[in-house]
N, C-alpha and C positions, 0 to 999 in steps of 0.2 A: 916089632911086636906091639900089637893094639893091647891100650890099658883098659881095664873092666873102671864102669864109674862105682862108686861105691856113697850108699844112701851118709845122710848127714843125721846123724844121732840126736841133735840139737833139736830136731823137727819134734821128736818123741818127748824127749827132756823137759823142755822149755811146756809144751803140752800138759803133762803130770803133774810140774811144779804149778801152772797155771792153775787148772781146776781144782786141784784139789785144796791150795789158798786160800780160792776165790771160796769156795762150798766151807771152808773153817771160820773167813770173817763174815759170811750171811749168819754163822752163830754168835761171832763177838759181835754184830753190832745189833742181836736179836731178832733176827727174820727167820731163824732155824733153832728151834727149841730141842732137840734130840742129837746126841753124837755120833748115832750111828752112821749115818752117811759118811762123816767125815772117818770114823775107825777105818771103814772099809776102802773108801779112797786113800788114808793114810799107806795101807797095807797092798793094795794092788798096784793107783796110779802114784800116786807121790811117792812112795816105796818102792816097788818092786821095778815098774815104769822106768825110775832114775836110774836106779841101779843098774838099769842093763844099758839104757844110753851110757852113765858114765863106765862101764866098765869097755864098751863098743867106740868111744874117743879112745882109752886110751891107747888104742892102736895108730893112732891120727899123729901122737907124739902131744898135744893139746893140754898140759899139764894142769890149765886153769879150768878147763870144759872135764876134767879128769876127776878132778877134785869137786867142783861146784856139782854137778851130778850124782854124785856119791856119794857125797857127806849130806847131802838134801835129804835124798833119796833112804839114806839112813835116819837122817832126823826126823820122814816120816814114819820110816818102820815104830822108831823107838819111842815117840810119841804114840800110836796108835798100839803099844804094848803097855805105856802106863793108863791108858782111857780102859784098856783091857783089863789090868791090874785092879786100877779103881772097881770098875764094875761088879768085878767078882770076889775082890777085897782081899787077894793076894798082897800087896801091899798100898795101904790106900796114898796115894799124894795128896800132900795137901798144896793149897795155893800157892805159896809160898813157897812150896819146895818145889811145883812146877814153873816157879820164878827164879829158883837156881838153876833148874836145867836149860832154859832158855839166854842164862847169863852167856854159858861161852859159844852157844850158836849167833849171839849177838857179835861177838868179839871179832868170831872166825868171819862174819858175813864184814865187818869193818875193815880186815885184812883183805878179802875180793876185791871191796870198793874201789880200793885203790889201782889194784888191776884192773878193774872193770873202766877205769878210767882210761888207760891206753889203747881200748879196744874201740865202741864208738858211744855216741852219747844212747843207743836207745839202750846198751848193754849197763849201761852209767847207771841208765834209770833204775832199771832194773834193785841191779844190788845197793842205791842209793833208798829209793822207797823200802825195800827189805832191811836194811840197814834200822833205818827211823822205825817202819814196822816191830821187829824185834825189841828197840830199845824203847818202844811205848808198850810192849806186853811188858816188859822187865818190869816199868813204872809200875803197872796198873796193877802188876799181881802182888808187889810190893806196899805199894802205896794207893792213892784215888781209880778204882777202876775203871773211871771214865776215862782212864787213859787204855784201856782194851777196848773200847769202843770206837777211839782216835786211831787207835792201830789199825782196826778194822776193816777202815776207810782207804787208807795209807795201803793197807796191804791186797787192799781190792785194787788199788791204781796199778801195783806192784803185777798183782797176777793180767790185770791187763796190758801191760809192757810186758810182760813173759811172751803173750799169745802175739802181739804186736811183733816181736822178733821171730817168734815160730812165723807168722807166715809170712814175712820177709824172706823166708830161707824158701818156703815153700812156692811162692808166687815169684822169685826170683828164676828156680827149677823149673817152673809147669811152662810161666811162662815168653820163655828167656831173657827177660828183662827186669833193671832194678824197679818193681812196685811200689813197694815200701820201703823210701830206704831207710837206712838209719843211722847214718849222720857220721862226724868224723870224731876222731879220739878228743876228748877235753883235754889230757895230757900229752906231750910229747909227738912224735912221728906216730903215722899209720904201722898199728902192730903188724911181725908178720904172720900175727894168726887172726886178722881182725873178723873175720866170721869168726862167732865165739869158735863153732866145733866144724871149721869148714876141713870138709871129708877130700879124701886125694880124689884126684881125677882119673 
């Protein structure tokens, strides 16, 4: 009985989370004066995008790719309904209290870290810059904002190590060989799911 291949979600995923990042710090470090880009990418790619890769792993069995897709893909919906809120003055956020919201996506991204470290170092990167990223918007919305400017930066590297592992997967695919690779676990033995969301064959 011939197995059907089945596409790798991560390709989509790791894409969403990319651009739409990448389009949020051209606003924190001031090259993008208006939110509306990023609303909208919140809500289709960062949002919607995630959501269906992560719900599209969790057939894989992929509990990390499950979750990091999903709760993203959610933190974009739900940030792009408070930039909604503000707008229309439903309820306004203030800086500060969009400093609490970002508190435990900092938290949840420090608990990835750690897995992400059993996977390979370019996965490392990844939720490592996101990590830092996060915990310099936390500073800056709290405290000196020159720390969302530092984030910025951090999280631009951040969305290009996303795109860096999308086309590892895909240049891997097209063709058939490792292109890009991306390295071995900093912790422990080779996971056995070391493609973040490697799809059954």
């Amino acid at each position: 009985m011939s197995s059907v291949k089945s596409g790798n979600p991560a390709v989509v995923g790791l894409a969403g989370f990319g651009i739409t990042t990448f389009v949020l710090q051209m606003h924190n470090i001031g090259l993008l004066e208006s939110m509306g880009p990023v609303l909208w990418l919140g809500v289709f790619v960062g949002g919607l995008a995630q959501l269906v890769a992560g719900f599209q792993v969790k057939a894989t069995g992929n509990n990390f790719g499950y979750s990091a897709f999903t709760i993203y893909g959610a933190f974009w919906l739900a940030f792009a309904g408070i930039l909604i809120s503000n707008e229309f003055g439903f309820y306004t956020s203030s800086h500060e209290e969009i400093g609490f919201f970002l508190i435990p996506f900092t938290i949840y991204t420090g608990i990835m870290l750690y897995g992400a470290l059993y996977i390979h170092k370019a996965e490392a990167t990844i939720f490592g810059t996101l990590f830092f990223g996060f915990l310099f918007l936390v500073i800056g919305h709290f405290g000196p904002p020159v720390f969302n400017v530092i984030a910025g930066y951090v999280l631009i590297a951040c969305s290009c190590a996303a795109w860096y592992v999308m086309a590892h997967y895909i240049y891997k695919d097209v063709c058939g060989r490792d292109v890009l690779p991306v390295g071995t676990p900093v912790l422990g033995e080779k996971a056995s799911l070391s493609p973040v969301l490697q799809p059954a064959e």
